[in-house]
Each structure stands twice: as structure tokens, then as C-alpha cells.
VMD Tcl script that draws the C-alpha trace (Angstrom):
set ca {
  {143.47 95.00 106.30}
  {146.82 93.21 105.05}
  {146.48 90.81 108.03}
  {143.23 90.19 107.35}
  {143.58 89.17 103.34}
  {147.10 87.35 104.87}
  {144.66 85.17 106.89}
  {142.66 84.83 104.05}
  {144.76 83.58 101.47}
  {146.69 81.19 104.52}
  {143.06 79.75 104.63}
  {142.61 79.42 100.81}
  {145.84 78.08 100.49}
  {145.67 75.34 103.49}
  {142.32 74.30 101.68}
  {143.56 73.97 99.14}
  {146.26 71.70 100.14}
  {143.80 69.52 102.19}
  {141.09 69.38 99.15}
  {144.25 68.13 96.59}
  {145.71 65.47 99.47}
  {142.18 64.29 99.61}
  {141.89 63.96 96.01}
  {145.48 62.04 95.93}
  {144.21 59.14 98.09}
  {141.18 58.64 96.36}
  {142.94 58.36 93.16}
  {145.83 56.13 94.46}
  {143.00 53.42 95.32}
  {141.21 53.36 92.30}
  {142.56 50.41 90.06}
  {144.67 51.62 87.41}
  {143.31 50.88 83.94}
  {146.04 48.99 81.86}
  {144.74 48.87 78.55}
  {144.53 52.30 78.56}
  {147.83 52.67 79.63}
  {149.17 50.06 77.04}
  {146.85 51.80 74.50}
  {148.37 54.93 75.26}
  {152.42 53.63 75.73}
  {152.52 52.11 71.79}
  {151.92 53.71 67.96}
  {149.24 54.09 66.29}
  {149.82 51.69 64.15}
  {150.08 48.99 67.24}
  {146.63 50.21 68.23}
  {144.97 49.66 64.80}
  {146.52 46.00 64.54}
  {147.10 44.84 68.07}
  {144.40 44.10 70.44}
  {144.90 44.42 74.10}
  {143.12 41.88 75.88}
  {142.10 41.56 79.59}
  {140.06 39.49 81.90}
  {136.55 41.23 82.50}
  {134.91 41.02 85.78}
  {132.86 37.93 84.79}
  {136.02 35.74 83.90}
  {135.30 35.85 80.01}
  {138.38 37.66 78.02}
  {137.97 40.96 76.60}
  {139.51 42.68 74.25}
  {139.82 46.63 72.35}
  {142.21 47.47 69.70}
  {143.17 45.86 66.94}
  {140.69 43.35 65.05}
  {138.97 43.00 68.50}
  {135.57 44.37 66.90}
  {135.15 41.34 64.48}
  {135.22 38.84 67.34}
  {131.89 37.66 68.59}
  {132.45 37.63 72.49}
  {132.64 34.05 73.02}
  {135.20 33.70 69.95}
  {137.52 36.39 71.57}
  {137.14 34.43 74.71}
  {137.58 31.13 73.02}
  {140.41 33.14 71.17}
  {142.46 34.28 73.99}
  {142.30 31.75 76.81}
  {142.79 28.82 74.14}
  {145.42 31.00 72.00}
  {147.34 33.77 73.34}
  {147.07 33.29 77.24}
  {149.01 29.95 77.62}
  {151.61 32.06 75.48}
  {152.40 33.90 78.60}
  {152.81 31.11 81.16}
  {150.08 33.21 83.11}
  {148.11 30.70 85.71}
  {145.06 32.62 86.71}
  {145.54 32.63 90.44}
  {148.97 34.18 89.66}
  {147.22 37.89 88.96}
  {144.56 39.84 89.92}
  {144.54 42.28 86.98}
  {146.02 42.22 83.56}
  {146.35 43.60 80.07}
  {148.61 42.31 77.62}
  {148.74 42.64 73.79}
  {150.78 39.90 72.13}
  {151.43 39.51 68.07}
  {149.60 36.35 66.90}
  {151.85 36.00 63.69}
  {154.66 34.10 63.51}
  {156.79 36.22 61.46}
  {156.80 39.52 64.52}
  {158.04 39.63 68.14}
  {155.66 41.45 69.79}
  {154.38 41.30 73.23}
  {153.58 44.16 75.82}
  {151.55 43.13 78.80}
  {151.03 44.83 82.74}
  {150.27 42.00 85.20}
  {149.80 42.46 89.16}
  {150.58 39.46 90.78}
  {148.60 37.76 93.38}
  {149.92 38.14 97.04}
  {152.96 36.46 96.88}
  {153.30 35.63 92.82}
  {155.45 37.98 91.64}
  {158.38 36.06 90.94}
  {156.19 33.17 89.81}
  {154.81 36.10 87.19}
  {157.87 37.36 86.16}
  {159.13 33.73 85.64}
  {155.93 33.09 83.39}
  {156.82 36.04 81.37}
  {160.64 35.78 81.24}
  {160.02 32.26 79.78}
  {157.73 33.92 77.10}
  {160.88 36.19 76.05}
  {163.18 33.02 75.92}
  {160.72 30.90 73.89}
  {159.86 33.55 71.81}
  {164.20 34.78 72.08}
  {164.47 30.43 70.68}
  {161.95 30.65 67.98}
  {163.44 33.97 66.26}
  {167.00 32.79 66.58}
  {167.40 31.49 63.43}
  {164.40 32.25 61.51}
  {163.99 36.19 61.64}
  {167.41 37.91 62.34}
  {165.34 41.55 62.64}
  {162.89 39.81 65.11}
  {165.55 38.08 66.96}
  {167.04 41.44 68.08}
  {163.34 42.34 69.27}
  {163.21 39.89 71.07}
  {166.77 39.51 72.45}
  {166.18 43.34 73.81}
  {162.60 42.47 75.46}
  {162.85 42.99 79.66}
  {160.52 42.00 82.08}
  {160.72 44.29 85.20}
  {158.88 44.64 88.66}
  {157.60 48.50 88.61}
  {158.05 50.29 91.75}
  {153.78 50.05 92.33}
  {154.36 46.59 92.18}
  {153.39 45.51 88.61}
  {155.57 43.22 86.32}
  {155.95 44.52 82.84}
  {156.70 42.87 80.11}
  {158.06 44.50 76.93}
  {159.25 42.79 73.64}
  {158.64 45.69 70.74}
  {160.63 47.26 68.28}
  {160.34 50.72 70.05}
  {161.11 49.04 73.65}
  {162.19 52.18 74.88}
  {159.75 54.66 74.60}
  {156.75 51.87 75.55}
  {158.56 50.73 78.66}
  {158.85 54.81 79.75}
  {155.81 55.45 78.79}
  {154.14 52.73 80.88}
  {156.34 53.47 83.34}
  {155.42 56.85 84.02}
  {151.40 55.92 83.78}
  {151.66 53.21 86.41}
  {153.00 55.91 88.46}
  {150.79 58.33 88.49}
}
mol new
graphics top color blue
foreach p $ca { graphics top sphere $p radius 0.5 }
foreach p [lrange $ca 0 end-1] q [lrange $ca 1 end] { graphics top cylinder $p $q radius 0.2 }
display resetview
């Protein structure tokens, strides 16, 4: 009888095992989500008054967060491609997936974005968005000395899954970690 429920719970326990390594792959492939993951990485306070803005499957901009409800879509569109994309240097056959939320006033450094480069674009991303942090490092210098510091601790990394990150908030740590740990699970 012990042999037997032995066998048993081997058997259980190996199914288990193969059901959850099934489950892994299927996850790994399915394309991460990185508004949510911004959404989730920042405040509160960030989500009520920053959108997070992405390129939808039909090439149009879309947005959540923030004021992003009081846009018609062809003025968020209009909005972000005219406004807040050639902030980031981004060319669109640089990426294949994005989300980025950046601060459209004058007076903050803000700007938090996930892009995965195109086959062979990542250091022509990272350049893109390391020029945002110097422009933005330029424009602060002598205008905002709280903002400055913002933006003189903003990074822009490569995460280990491959996506560049960009980070220039006033709680840098804790949104870089957090986005950190998302992209990898």
C-alpha cells in the first residue's frame, strides 16, 4: 500500500511539473503588456495625470491614464505622433512595441517609457532615448534646479529580456525595480 500511494504521488507530482513547464512557455511567448507594467511601476498620482501611450495594432496612437479619456482618437493620435513621439528620438522601424508616458509641461522632468527594438536597433534606441535625457538634462539646467536633479539621475538601460528602459522620475528607484521585475516575469 505505501508503494502504491509512493507511485501515486511520484505521478501527481511529475504532472504536475510537466502541466507548470507547459504553462511557462506559453506565457514566455505571449507579448508582455507595457502599459500595464508602467501603470503598475509609478504612483497613483502618475496614473491620474500621466497618460501612457502606445502604438495600437492599426498604427494610430493610443493612450490610458491620465487625461487620455478627453481625447477624441484622432486628437490623441494627432497628439502624440505630432507632440510627444519626436520627443523621444523614436523612428518607427526602430521598435516593434512600446509604451512610454512622458510629462507634456515644461516646468516637470518626467519620462518613463519600455521600447523593444527592432532586430538590430537597440543601440540606435537607446541612443534616441539617451538624447531625450540630455535635452531634457540641457533644458532643466538652469531653469528648474529640483527638475535638473530628475533629470540628471534619469538612466536608460538594456533589460536582460532585451527591452531598453528609460526612466527620468522623481522616484527613479522604485519605478526602474518595479519594471524591472515585471519585464521579467
Amino acid at each position: 500500500m505505501k508503494r502504491f500511494i509512493a507511485a501515486l504521488l511520484a505521478g501527481l507530482t511529475l504532472f504536475t511539473l510537466v502541466g507548470c513547464s507547459g504553462g511557462s512557455k506559453a506565457d514566455s511567448s505571449t507579448p508582455k503588456d507595457y502599459s500595464q507594467i508602467i501603470h503598475d511601476a509609478r504612483s497613483d498620482e502618475d496614473n491620474e495625470y500621466d497618460m501612457i501611450f502606445t502604438k495600437g495594432e492599426d498604427g494610430k496612437f493610443t493612450a490610458i491614464d491620465g487625461y487620455s479619456s478627453e481625447y477624441k482618437a484622432d486628437q490623441l493620435d494627432e497628439e502624440i505622433r505630432d507632440i510627444l513621439m519626436p520627443l523621444l528620438n523614436l523612428e518607427d522601424d526602430q521598435y516593434t512595441a512600446f509604451a512610454a508616458s512622458i510629462s507634456s509641461m515644461m516646468v516637470r522632468s518626467y519620462a518613463v517609457a519600455i521600447v523593444k527594438p527592432a532586430e538590430g536597433k537597440t543601440d540606435a534606441v537607446k541612443a534616441a532615448l539617451e538624447a531625450y535625457v540630455a535635452s531634457e538634462q540641457q533644458s532643466m539646467e538652469h531653469y528648474l534646479e529640483d527638475q535638473y536633479l530628475v533629470a540628471k539621475a534619469a538612466t536608460v538601460t538594456v533589460a536582460p529580456t532585451g527591452e531598453v528602459v528609460l526612466v527620468c522620475a522623481e522616484d527613479h528607484d522604485t519605478i526602474l525595480s518595479n519594471i524591472e521585475k515585471a519585464l521579467a516575469a
